[in-house]
N, C-alpha and C positions, 0 to 999 in steps of 0.2 A: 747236977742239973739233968734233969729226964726230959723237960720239954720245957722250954722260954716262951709266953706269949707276949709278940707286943703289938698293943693296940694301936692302932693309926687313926680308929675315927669308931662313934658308936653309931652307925645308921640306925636310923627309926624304921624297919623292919616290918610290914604284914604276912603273917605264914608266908616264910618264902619258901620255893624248891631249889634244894639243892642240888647242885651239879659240879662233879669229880673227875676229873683228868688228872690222871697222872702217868708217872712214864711206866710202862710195859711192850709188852708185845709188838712190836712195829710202831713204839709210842703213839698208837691211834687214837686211846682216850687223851694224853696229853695236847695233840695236834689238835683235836675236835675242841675241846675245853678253851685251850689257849686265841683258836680261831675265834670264837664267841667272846671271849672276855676283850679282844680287841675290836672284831667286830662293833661291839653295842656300847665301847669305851666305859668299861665296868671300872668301878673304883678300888682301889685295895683299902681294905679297912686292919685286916692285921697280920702276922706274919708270924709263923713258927719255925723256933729254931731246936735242936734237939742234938745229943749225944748219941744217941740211938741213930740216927742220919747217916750215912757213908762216910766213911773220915780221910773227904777228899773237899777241894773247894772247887770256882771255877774264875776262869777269869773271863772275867767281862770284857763289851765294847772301848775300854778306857783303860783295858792291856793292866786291870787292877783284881784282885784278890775280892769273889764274892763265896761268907760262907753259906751252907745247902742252906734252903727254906723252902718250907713251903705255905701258899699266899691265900687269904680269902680275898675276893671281888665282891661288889653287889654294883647290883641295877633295880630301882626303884623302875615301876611302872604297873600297869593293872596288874600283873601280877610279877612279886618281889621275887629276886633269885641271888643267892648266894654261890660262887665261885670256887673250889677247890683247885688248885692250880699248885705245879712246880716242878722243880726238877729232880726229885727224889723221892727214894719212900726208906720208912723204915727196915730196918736192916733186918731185923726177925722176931720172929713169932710172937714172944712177949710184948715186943716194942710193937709191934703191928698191931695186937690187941689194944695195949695202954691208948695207942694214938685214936682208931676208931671214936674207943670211948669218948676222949677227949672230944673231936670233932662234935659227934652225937650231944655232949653236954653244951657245948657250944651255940648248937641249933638248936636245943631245946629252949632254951633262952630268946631266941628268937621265935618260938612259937610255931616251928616247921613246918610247913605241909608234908611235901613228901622230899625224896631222895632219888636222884639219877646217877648210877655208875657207865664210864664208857670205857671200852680195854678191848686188846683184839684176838682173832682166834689165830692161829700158825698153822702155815699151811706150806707146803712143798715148794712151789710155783707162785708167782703173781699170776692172783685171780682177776681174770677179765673185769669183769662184774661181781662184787664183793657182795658176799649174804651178808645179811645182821642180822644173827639171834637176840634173843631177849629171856631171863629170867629173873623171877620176883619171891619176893617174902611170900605176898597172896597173889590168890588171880584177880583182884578186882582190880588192881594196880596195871596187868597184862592185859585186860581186856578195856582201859582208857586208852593204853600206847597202841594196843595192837593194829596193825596194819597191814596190806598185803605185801609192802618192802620188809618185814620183823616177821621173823621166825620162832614163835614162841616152844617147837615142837626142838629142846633143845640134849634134851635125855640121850644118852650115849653120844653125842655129838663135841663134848667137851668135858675135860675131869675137871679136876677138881679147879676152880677158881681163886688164887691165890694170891696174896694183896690184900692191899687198902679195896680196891674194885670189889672181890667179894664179898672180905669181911665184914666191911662196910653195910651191906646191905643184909645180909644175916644176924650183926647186930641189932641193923634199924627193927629187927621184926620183936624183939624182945622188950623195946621201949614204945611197941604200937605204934610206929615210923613206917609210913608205906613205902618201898624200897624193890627200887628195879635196875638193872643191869643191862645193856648194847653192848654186844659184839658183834665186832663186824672181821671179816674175814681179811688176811694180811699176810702178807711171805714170812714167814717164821724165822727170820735172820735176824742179829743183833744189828746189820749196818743197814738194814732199810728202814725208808718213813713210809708209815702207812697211809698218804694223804688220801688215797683213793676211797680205803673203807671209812678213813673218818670225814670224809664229803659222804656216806651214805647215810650216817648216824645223823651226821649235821641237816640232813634231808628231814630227816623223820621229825628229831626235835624242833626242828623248822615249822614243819608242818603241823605239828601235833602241839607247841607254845609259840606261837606266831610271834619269834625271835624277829623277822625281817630281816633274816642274812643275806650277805653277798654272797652267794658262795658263788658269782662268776671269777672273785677274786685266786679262789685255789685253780681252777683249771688249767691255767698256762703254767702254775707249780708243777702240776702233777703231768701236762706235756714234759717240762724240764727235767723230773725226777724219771717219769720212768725211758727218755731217752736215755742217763747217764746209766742208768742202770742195765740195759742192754749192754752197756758197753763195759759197765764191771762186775755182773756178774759171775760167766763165766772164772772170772779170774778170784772170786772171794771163795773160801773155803766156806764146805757146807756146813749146815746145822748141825750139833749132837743131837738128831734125834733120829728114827729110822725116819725113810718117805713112806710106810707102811701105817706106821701111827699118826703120822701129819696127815695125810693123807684120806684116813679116816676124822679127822679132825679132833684127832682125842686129847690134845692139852690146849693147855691157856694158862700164862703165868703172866699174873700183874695185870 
């Protein structure tokens, strides 16, 4: 078994856009995706389970054995969206290819419009105020999102894009899938949440598919988070990476 799907419901579907969270970099696409899917009380329609997946479980609120998946959502309304959601990704390179595909065949079925990847960039320091780049398959796709908060000018500014988040969107270009990418900037640590860049993300697609979020909801998070984190910083050991290359903002993984 490569990949399990199971179906929970067929929604009646019009070109929807889909949108991908998953965990990475300061899990800030996973925060931002997951925020939305609560937000707008999306439904789960099916669920994928995989070998390929980490070969660890988790336990849940009910102190029981949940194994990894990851979740589709939709929300019906003028216009249709489908949900990528979870707590995991494929383990490597092949398995990250097979899965895209999957996805991508998935949505085709559904008659897709386009494709939104969110994931965040690593960076030395928590940033005051979080940039969010933007890269796409084409530009016509960059010049709908574009905004004065979305940084499309993203060339030397991050390598390579690595994940479901990128591949995702390099595949979508090959099946004539309009396909773009938010990142938004993040402390480059495994134990921090990037709530801050993904309320910046959460802005734009706010604005730009009139979601109607709350995002008064995350603020008193992100008061919480980044008091604790004054206080445990200092004390976590630093990233493998130099602050000369963070700092330049030259990776991004997941």
């Amino acid at each position: 078994m490569r990949f399990e799907i199971k179906q929970i419901s067929k929604p009646d579907l019009k070109r929807p856009v889909l949108i991908e969270g998953l965990p990475g970099i300061g899990n800030v696409g996973k925060i931002a995706a997951d925020f939305i899917v609560d937000n707008l009380k999306a439904k789960k329609f099916l669920e994928i389970h995989s070998t390929t997946f980490p070969h660890s479980v988790f336990v849940n609120e009910k102190n029981l054995i949940d194994m990894p998946r990851i979740e589709m959502y939709y929300k019906k309304g003028k216009q249709d969206f489908i949900f990528l959601v979870g707590d995991v990704q494929p383990l490597n390179e092949e398995a990250c290819y097979e899965f895209c595909n999957l996805i991508l065949e998935l949505f085709q079925k559904y008659h897709g419009k386009e494709i939104i990847t969110l994931g965040g960039i690593g960076m030395s320091r928590v940033p005051k105020n979080p940039s969010v780049y933007c890269t796409a398959n084409n530009q016509n796709i960059i010049k709908k999102y574009k905004t004065k908060a979305l940084n499309s000018e993203i060339f030397g500014v991050v390598g390579p894009i690595i994940g479901v988040t990128g591949l995702l969107v390099g595949l979508s270009g090959k099946k004539n899938i309009s396909a773009i990418t938010l990142l938004a900037q993040t402390l480059g640590h495994p134990n921090y949440f990037g709530i801050k860049g993904a309320r910046e993300i959460l802005k734009i697609l706010d604005a730009k598919l009139n979601l109607k979020l709350d995002l008064n909801r995350l603020d008193k998070e992100i008061n919480n988070i980044e008091r604790e984190m004054k206080e445990k910083l200092p004390k976590l050991p630093q990233p493998k990476v130099s602050i000369a290359d963070v700092e330049k903002e030259t990776t991004y993984i997941g």
